[in-house]
C-alpha positions in Angstrom: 0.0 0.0 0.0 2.9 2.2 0.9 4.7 1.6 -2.4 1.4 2.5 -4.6 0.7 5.8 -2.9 4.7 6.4 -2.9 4.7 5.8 -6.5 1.0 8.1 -7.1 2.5 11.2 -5.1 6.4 10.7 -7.0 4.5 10.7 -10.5 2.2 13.3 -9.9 4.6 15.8 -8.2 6.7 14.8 -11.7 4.1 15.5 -13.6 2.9 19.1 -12.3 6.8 20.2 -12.4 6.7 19.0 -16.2 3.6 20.4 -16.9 3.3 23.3 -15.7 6.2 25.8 -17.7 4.0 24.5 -20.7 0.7 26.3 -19.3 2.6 28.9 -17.7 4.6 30.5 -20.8 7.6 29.1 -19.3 7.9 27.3 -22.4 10.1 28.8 -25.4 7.1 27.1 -27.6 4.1 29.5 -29.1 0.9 28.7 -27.1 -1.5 31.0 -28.8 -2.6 33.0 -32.0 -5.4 35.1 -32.7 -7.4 35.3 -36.3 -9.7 38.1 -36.8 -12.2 38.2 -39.2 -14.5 40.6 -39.6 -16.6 40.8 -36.2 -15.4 37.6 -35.3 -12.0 36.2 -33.8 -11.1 32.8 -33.3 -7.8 32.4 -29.8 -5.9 28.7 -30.9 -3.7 27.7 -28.3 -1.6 24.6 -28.5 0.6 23.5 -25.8 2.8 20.6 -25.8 2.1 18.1 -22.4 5.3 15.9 -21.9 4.7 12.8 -19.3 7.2 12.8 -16.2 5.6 10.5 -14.4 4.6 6.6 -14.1 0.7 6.7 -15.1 -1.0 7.8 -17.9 -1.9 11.9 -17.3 -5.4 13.0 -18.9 -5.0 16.7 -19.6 -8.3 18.4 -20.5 -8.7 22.3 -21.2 -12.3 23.5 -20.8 -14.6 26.8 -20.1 -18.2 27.6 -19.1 -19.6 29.8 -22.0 -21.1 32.3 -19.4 -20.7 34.5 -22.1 -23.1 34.5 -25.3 -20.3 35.7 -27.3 -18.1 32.8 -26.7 -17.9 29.0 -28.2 -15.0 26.9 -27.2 -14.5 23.6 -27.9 -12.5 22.1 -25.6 -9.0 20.4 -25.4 -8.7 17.1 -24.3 -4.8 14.3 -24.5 -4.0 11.4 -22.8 -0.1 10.7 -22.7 1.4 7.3 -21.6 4.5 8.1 -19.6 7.3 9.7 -21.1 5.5 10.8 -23.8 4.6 14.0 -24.7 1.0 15.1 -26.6 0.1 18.4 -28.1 -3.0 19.6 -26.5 -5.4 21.8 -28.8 -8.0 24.5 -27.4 -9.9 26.8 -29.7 -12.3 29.9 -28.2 -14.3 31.8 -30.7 -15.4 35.8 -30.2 -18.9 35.2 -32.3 -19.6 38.9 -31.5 -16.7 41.3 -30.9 -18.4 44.5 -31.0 -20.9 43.0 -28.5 -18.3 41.2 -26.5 -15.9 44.3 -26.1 -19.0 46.8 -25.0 -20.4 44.1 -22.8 -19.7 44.8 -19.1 -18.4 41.6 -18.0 -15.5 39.9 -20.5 -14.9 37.2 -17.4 -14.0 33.6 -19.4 -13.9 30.8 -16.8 -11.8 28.1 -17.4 -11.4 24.7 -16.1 -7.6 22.9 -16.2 -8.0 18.7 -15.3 -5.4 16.9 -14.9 -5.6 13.3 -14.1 -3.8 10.4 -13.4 -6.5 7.9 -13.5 -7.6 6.0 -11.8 -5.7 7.4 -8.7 -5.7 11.3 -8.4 -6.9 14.4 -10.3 -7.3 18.2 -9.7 -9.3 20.5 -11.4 -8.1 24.3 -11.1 -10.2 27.5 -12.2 -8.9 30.1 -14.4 -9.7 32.9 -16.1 -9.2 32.7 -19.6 -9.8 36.5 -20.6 -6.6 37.2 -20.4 -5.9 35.0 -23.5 -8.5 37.3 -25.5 -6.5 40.7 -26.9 -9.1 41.8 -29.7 -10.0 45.3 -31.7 -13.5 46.1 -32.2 -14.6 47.4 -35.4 
């Protein structure tokens, strides 16, 4: 019992530390570009997930479209250990002009990672920030 919650916590605490330059922009990669046409902009983000650990890590990349203005379809990898995924998340501005006049611009986001069946974490973030647009 000792052993399989030694091993969970080691892969895990490998993972995060592997993981997390990648989300951060601690990574020399691009994560993001933005595409405007006309009154609407698409944000791609792609981010690399490398595998530190001993058990297969399910990344997924979601967020709650509180706003009417935005459709995201979400990013989901699995990578086996010592592998490394690219992870693909896409938000679309249907609206700018309305999105940039309305009062609240707040994206929530949801980051899961898992290491299934044993652990996961879900942390909240605001995905606004990723959103740099010019209305018309």
């Amino acid at each position: 019992m000792v052993l399989a919650v030694g091993t969970v916590v080691y892969s895990a605490y490998e993972d995060y530390t592997a993981v997390r330059p990648e989300l951060s922009g601690g990574s020399s990669q691009p994560v993001g570009e933005i595409t405007q046409n006309g009154n609407m902009a698409t944000v791609s983000l792609t981010f690399t997930i490398p595998n530190a650990g001993l058990y297969t890590l399910n990344v997924t990349l979601t967020c709650d479209n509180s706003n009417p203005n935005v459709v995201c379809q979400a990013g989901h990898v699995s990578v086996p250990p010592g592998g490394r995924e690219v992870l693909s998340f896409n938000m679309t501005i249907t609206n700018v002009q309305e999105y940039i006049n309305s009062g609240d611009r707040r994206i929530n986001g949801t980051l899961a990672m898992a290491l299934d069946p044993f652990v996961s974490i879900s942390i909240g973030t605001n995905l606004s920030g990723l959103v740099n647009i010019e209305g018309s």
